[in-house]
KOLSEZA-9073 format. One record per residue (C-alpha): x, y, z; residue number from 1; residue in one letter. Coordinates in nm, 3 decimals. Example, Ala and Ser with C-alpha at 12.3 -4.5 7.8 and 13.67 -1.06 7.14 Angstrom:
+---------+---------+---------+-----+---------+
|      c1 |      c2 |      c3 | num | residuo |
+---------+---------+---------+-----+---------+
|   1.230 |  -0.450 |   0.780 |   1 |       a |
|   1.367 |  -0.106 |   0.714 |   2 |       s |
+---------+---------+---------+-----+---------+
//
This chain:
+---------+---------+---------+-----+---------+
|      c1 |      c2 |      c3 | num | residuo |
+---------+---------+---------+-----+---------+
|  10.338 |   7.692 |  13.057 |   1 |       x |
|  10.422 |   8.047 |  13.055 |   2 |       x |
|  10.594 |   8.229 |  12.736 |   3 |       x |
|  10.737 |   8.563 |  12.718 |   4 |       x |
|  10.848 |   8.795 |  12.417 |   5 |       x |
|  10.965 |   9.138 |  12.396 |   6 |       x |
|  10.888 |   9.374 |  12.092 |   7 |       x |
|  11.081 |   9.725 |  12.074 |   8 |       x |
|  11.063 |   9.996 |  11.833 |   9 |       x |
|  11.344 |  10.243 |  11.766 |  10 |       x |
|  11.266 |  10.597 |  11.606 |  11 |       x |
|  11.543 |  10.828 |  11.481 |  12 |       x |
|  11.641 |  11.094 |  11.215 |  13 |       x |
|  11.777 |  10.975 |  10.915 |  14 |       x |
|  11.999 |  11.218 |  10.715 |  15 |       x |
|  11.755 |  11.363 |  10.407 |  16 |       x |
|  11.485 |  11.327 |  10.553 |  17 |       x |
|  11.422 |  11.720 |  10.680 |  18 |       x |
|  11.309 |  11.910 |  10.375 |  19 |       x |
|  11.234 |  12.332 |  10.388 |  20 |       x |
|  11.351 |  12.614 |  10.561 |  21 |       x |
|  11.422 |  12.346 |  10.869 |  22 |       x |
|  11.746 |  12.188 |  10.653 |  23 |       x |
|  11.943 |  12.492 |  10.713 |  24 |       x |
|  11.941 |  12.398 |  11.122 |  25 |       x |
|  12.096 |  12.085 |  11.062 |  26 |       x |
|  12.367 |  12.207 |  10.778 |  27 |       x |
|  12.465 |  12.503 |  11.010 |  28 |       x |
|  12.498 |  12.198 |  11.306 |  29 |       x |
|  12.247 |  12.325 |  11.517 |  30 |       x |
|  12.082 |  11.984 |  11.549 |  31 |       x |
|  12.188 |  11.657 |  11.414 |  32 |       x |
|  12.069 |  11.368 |  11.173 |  33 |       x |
|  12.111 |  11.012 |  11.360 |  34 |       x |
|  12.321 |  10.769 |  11.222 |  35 |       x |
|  12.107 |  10.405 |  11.141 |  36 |       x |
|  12.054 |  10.181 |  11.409 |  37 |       x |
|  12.201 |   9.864 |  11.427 |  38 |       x |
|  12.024 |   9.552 |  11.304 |  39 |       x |
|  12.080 |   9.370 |  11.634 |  40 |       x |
|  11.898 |   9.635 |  11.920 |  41 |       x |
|  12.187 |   9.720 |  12.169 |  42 |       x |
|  12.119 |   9.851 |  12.529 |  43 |       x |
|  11.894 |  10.139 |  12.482 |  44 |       x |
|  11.952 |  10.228 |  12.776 |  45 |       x |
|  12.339 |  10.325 |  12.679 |  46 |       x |
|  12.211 |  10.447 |  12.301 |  47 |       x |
|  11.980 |  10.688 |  12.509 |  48 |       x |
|  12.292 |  10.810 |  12.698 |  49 |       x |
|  12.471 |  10.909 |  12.338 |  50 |       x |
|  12.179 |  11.071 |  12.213 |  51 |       x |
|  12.118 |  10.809 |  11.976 |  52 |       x |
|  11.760 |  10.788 |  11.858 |  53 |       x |
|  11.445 |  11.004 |  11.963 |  54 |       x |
|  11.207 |  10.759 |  12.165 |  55 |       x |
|  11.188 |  10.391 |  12.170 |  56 |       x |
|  10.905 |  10.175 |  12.253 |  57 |       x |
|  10.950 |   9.862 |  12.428 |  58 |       x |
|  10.674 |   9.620 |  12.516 |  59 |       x |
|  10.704 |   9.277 |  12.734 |  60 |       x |
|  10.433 |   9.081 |  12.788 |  61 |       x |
|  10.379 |   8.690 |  12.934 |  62 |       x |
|  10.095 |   8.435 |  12.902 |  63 |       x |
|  10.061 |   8.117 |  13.072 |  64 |       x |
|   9.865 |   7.836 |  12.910 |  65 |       x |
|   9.699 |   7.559 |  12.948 |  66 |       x |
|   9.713 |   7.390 |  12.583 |  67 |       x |
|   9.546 |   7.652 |  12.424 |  68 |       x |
|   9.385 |   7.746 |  12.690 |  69 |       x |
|   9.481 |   8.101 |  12.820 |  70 |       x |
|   9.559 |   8.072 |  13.234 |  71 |       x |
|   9.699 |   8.467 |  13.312 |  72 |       x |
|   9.849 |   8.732 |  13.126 |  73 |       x |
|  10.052 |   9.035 |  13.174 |  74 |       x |
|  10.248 |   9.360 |  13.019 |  75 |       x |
|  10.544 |   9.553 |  13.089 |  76 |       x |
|  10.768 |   9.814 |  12.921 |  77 |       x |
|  10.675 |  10.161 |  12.785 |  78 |       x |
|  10.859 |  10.481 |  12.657 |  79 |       x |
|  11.204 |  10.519 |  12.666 |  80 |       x |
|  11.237 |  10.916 |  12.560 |  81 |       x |
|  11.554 |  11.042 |  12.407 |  82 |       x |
|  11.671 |  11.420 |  12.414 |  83 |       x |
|  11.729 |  11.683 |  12.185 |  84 |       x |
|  12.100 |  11.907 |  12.194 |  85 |       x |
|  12.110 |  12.218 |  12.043 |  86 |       x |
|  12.453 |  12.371 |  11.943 |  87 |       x |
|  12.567 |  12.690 |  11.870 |  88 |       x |
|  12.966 |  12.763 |  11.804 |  89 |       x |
|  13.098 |  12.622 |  12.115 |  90 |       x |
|  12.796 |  12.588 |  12.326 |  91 |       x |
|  12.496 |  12.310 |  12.362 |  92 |       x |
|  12.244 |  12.254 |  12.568 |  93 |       x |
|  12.030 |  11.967 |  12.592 |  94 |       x |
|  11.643 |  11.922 |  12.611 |  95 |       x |
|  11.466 |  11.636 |  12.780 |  96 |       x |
|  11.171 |  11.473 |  12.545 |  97 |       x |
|  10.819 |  11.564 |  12.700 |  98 |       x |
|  10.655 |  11.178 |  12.693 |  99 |       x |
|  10.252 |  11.163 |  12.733 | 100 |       x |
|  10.123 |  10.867 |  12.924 | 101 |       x |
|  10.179 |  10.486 |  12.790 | 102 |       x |
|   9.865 |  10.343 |  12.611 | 103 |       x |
|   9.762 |   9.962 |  12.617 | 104 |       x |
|   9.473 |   9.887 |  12.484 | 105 |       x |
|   9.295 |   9.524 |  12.687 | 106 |       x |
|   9.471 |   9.258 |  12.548 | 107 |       x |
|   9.265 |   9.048 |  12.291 | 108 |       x |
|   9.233 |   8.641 |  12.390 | 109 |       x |
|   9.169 |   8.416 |  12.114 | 110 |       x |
|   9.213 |   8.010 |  12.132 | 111 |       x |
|   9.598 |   7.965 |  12.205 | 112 |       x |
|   9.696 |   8.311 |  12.165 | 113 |       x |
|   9.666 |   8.667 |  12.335 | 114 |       x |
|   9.748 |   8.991 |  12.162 | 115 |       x |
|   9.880 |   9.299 |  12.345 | 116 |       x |
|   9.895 |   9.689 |  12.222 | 117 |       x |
|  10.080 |   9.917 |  12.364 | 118 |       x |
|  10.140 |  10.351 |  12.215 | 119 |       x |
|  10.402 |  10.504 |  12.329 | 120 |       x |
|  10.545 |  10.873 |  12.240 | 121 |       x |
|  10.592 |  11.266 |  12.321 | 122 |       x |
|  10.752 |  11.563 |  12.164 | 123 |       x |
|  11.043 |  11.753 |  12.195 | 124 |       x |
|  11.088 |  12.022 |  12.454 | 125 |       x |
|  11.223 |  12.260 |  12.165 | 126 |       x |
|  10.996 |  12.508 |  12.001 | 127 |       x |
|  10.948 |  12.434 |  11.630 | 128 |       x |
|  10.758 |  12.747 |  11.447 | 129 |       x |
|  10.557 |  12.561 |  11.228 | 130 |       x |
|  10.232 |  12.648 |  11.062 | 131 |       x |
|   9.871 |  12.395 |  11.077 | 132 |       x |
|   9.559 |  12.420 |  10.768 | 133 |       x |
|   9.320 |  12.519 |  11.102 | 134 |       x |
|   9.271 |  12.826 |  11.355 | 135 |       x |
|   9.510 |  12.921 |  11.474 | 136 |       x |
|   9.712 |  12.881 |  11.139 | 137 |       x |
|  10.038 |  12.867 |  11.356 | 138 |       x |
|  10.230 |  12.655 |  11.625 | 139 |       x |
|  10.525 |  12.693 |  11.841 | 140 |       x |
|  10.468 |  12.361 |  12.007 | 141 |       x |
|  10.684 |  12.081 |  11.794 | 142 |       x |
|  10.379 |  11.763 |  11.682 | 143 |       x |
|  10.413 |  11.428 |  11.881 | 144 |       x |
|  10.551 |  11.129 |  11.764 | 145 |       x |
|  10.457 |  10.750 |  11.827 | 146 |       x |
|  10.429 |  10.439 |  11.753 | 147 |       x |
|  10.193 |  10.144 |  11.797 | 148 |       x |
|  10.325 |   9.764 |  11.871 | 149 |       x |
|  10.113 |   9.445 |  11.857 | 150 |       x |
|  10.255 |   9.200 |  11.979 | 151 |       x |
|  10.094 |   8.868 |  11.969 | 152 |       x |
|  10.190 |   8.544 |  12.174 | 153 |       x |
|  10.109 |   8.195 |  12.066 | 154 |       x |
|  10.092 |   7.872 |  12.293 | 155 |       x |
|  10.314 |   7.693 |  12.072 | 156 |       x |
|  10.567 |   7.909 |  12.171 | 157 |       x |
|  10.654 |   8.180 |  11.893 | 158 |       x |
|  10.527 |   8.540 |  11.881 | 159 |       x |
|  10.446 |   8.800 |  11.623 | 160 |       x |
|  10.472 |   9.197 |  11.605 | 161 |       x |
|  10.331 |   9.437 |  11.384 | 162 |       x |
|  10.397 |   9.819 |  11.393 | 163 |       x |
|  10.000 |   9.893 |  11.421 | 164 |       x |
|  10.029 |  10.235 |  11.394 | 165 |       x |
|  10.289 |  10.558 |  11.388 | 166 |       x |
|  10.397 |  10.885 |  11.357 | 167 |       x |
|  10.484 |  10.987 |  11.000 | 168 |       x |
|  10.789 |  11.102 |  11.119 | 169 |       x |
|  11.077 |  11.051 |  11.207 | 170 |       x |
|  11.206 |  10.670 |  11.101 | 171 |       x |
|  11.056 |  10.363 |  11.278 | 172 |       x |
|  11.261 |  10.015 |  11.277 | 173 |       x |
|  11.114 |   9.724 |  11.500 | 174 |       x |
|  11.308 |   9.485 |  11.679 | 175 |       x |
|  11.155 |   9.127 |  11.774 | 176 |       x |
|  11.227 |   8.881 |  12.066 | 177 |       x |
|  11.571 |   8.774 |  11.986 | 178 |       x |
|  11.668 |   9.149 |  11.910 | 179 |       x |
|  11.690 |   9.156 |  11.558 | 180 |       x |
|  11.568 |   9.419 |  11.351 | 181 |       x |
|  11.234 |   9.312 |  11.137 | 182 |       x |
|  11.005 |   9.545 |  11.011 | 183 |       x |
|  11.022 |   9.913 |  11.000 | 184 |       x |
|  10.789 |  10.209 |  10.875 | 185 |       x |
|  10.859 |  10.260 |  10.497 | 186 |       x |
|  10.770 |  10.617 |  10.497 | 187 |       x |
|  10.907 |  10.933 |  10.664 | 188 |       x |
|  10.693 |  11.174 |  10.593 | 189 |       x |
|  10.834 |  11.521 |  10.739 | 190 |       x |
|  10.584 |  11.795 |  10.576 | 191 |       x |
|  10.272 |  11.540 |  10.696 | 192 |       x |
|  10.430 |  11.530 |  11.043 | 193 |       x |
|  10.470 |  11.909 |  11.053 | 194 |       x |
|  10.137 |  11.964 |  10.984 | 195 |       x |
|   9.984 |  11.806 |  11.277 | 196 |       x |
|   9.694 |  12.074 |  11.415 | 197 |       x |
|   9.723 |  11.900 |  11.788 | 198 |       x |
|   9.715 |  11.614 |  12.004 | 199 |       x |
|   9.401 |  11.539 |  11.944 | 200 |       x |
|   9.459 |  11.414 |  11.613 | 201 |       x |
|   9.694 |  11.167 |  11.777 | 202 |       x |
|   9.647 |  10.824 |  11.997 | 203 |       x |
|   9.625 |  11.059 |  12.314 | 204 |       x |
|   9.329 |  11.206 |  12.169 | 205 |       x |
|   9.092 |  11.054 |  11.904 | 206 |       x |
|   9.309 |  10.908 |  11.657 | 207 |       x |
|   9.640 |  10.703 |  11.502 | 208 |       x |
|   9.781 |  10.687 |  11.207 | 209 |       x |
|   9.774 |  10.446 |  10.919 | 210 |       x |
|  10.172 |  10.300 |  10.838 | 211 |       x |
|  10.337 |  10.174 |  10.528 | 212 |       x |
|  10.528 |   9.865 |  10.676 | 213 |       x |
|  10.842 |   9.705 |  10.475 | 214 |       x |
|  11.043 |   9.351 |  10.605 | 215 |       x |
|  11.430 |   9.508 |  10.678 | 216 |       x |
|  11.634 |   9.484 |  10.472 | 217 |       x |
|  11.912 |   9.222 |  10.502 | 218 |       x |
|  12.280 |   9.235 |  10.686 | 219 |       x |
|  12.472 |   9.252 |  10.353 | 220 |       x |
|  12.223 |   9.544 |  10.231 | 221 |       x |
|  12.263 |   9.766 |  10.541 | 222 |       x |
|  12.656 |   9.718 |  10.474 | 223 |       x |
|  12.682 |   9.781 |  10.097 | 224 |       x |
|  12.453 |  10.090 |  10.176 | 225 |       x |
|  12.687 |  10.288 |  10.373 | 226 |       x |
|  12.983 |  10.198 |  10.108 | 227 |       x |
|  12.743 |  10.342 |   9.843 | 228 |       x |
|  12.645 |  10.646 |  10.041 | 229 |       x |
|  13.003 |  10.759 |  10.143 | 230 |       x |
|  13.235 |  10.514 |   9.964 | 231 |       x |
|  13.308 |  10.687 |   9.586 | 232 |       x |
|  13.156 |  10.984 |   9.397 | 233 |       x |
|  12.843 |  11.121 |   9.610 | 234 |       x |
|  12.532 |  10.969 |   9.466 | 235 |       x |
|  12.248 |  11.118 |   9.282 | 236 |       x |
|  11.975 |  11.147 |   9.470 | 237 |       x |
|  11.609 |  11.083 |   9.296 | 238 |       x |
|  11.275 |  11.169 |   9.426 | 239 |       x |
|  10.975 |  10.992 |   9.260 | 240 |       x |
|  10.597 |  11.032 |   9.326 | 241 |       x |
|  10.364 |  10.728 |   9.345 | 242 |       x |
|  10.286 |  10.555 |   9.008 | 243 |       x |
|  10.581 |  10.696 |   8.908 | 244 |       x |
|  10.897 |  10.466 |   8.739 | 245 |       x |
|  11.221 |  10.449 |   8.845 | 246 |       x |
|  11.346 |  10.166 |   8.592 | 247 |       x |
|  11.188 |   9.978 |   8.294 | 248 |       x |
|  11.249 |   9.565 |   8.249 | 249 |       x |
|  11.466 |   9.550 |   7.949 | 250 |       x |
|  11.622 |   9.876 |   7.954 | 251 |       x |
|  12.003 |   9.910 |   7.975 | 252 |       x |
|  12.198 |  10.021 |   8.332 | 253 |       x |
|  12.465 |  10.012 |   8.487 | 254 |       x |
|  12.442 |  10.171 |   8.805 | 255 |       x |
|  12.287 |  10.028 |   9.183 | 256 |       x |
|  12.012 |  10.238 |   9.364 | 257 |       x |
|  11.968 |  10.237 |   9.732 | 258 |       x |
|  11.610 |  10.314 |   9.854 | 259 |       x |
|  11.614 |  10.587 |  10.109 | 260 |       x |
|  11.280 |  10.655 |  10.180 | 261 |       x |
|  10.916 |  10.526 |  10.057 | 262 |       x |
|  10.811 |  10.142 |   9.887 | 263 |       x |
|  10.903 |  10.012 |   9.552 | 264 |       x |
|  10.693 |   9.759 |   9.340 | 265 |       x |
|  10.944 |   9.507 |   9.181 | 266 |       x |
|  10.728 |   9.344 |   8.877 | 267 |       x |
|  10.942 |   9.079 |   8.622 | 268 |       x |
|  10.696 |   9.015 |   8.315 | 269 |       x |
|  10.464 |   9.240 |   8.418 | 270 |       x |
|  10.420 |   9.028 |   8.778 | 271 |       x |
|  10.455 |   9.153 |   9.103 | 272 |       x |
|  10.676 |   8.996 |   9.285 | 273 |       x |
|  10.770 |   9.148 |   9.554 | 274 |       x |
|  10.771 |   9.484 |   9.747 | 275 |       x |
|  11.092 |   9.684 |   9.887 | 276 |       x |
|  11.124 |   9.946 |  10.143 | 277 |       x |
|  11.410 |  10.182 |  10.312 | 278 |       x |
|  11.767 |  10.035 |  10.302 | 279 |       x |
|  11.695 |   9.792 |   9.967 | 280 |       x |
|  11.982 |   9.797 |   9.729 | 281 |       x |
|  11.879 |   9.711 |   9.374 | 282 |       x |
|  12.025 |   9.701 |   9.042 | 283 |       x |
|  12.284 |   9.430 |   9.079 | 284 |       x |
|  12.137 |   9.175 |   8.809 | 285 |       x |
|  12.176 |   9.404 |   8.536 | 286 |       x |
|  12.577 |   9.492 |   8.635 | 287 |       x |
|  12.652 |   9.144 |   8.702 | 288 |       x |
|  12.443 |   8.997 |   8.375 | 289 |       x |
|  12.344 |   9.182 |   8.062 | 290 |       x |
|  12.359 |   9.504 |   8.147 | 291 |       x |
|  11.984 |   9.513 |   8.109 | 292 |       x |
|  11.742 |   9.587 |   8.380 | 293 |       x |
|  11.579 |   9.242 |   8.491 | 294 |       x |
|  11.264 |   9.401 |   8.644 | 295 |       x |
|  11.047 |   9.733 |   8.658 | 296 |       x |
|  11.058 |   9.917 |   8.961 | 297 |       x |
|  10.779 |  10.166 |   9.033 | 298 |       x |
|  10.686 |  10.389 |   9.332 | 299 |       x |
|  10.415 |  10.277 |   9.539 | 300 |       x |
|  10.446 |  10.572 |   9.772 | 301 |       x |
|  10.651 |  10.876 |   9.742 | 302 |       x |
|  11.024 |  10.761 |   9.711 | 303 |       x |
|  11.390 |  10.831 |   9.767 | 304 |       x |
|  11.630 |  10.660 |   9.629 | 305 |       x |
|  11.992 |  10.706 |   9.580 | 306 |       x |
|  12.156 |  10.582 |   9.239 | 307 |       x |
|  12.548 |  10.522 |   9.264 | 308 |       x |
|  12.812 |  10.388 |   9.076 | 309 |       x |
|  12.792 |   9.991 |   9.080 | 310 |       x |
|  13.214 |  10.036 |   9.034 | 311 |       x |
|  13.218 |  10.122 |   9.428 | 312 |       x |
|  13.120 |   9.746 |   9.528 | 313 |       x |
|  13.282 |   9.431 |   9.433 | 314 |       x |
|  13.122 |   9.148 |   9.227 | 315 |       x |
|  13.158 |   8.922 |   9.482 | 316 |       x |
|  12.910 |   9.128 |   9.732 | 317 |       x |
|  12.736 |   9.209 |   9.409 | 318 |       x |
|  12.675 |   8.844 |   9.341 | 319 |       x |
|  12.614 |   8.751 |   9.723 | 320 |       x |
|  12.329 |   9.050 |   9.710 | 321 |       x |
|  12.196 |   8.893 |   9.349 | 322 |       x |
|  12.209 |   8.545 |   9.512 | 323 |       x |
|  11.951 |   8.689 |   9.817 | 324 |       x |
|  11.772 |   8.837 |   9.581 | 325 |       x |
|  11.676 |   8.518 |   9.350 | 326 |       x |
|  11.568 |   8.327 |   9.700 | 327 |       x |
|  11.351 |   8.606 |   9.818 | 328 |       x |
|  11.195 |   8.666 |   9.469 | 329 |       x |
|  10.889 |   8.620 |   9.598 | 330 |       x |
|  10.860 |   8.784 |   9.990 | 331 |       x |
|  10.569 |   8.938 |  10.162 | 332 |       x |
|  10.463 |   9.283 |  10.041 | 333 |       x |
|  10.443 |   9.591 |  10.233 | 334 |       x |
|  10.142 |   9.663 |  10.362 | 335 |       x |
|   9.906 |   9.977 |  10.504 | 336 |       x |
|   9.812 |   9.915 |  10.830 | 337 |       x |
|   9.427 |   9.972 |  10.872 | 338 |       x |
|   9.391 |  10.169 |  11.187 | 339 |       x |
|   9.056 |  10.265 |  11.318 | 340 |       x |
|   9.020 |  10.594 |  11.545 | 341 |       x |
|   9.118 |  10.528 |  11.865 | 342 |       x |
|   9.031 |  10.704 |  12.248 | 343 |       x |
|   9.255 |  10.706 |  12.492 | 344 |       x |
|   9.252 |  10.439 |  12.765 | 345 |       x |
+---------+---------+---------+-----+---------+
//
């Protein structure tokens, strides 16, 4: 019997993320931010077209078995490279990505399942004066971005991805068979990224790159996140380092935070229970209850998170977003990836 699956990975800008001198390109609309992805993957082809995202990564693959035995195998897919426009007053111009060769690693066969790799990535074709820690100190040549997709297929039928491995920047959201979002990097990290001394410090040359991974976030999260990002009074934006906290159990609050960037610990009696990642809105309990913070919330990596006026949302998506929140108490955490230098194949 022969299944298929399909696992694609989307990278793009988010707004906020570009810290330094760099910001001042974007406010003066010489480049642009990219506005989220949806949570069900469109035609990239058509999101390429309106300049929607930076690269995607798409890998197919097929195995026929025999029980659990593994008959034939096969993979298909690769880069799909977005551009970059430049604008100045009236005038643009546009700039093809610069992709570096598709990497799939031989597939790994175990008893009723096969696991496939696949790297895909480039750079922009737009100089980026940046400076490196090594000789020679400086680069004109923007870094490379990436991302790494496992993708495994079982006999019974279902399949798994994991994003093995990335870029620290820009954002990474994975999409799985049925072409829903579910996973994405939980850390863009732009000064890392701008820091990279070459390619050989990448998959094309002798390594990859470790990657915070967070579950998406739900439907009703993604919506109430653009209501509290543009819907009232502009929020306050918070930037916390690991270890540190953004909200004690037991303290009063009244307000909703929206996690922009980086993973939270959420701990109730002094339990983890749970991890959160970019797009997580939080706070809801205490607005809809006592007023009182039901859990701590602490940085496990650097963060950014928005805090907003609860006022902008109704109580009725407030309670829908409290009722998710109770069944998923418990959920997987986010987890490091553990990836070992790699050579090109």
């Amino acid at each position: 019997m022969r299944i298929e699956s399909t696992a694609t990975s989307v990278s793009w800008l988010p707004s906020e993320a570009v810290t330094g001198p760099m910001r001042a390109t974007f406010a003066l609309g010489l480049s642009h931010y990219d506005a989220p992805p949806s949570g069900t993957l469109g035609d990239l082809e058509a999101l390429r077209e309106q300049d929607a995202f930076r690269f995607a990564n798409r890998l197919h693959a097929w195995v026929d078995f025999d029980g659990d035995r593994t008959v034939a195998y096969g993979q298909d897919g690769g880069m799909i490279m977005g551009s970059t426009t430049v604008r100045v007053g009236r005038l643009d111009a546009t700039f093809a990505g610069v992709p570096m060769p598709d990497l799939r690693g031989e597939p790994e066969v175990g008893a009723g399942w096969v696991r496939f790799t696949q790297t895909c990535g480039g750079r922009t074709a737009v100089p980026l004066p940046r400076t490196i820690s090594r000789p020679p100190f400086f680069r004109l040549q923007p870094p490379f971005v990436w991302t790494t997709l496992a993708l495994t297929i079982h006999a019974d039928g279902h399949s798994e991805v994991t994003l093995a491995g990335a870029s620290p920047f820009p954002r990474h959201w994975v999409y799985g068979d049925d072409g829903e979002l579910t996973l994405k990097a939980g850390v863009a990290d732009w000064s890392q990224w701008l820091g990279q001394p070459s390619w050989r410090r990448t998959p094309w040359g002798d390594e990859d790159s470790a990657v915070v991974v967070a579950a998406a976030e739900t439907a009703l999260e993604r919506e109430l996140s653009t209501v509290l990002m543009h819907g009232g009074t502009k929020p306050a934006i918070r930037r916390l380092k690991v270890g540190d906290v953004l909200t004690e159990q037991g303290e009063p609050g009244d307000s909703l935070y929206l996690v922009l960037d980086g993973v939270i610990d959420i701990a109730v009696d002094g339990q983890a229970v749970g991890e959160v990642g970019p797009g997580a809105v939080l706070g809801e309990r205490a607005v809809l209850e006592t007023g009182r913070r039901t859990a701590t919330l602490t940085a496990m990596t650097a963060v950014s998170v928005a805090e907003a006026d609860a006022a902008v949302i109704d109580r009725d998506a407030l309670a829908r977003l409290a009722a998710g929140h109770r069944r998923e108490q418990i959920q997987q955490p986010a987890q490091t990836a553990q990836v070992a230098p790699t050579t090109a194949q």
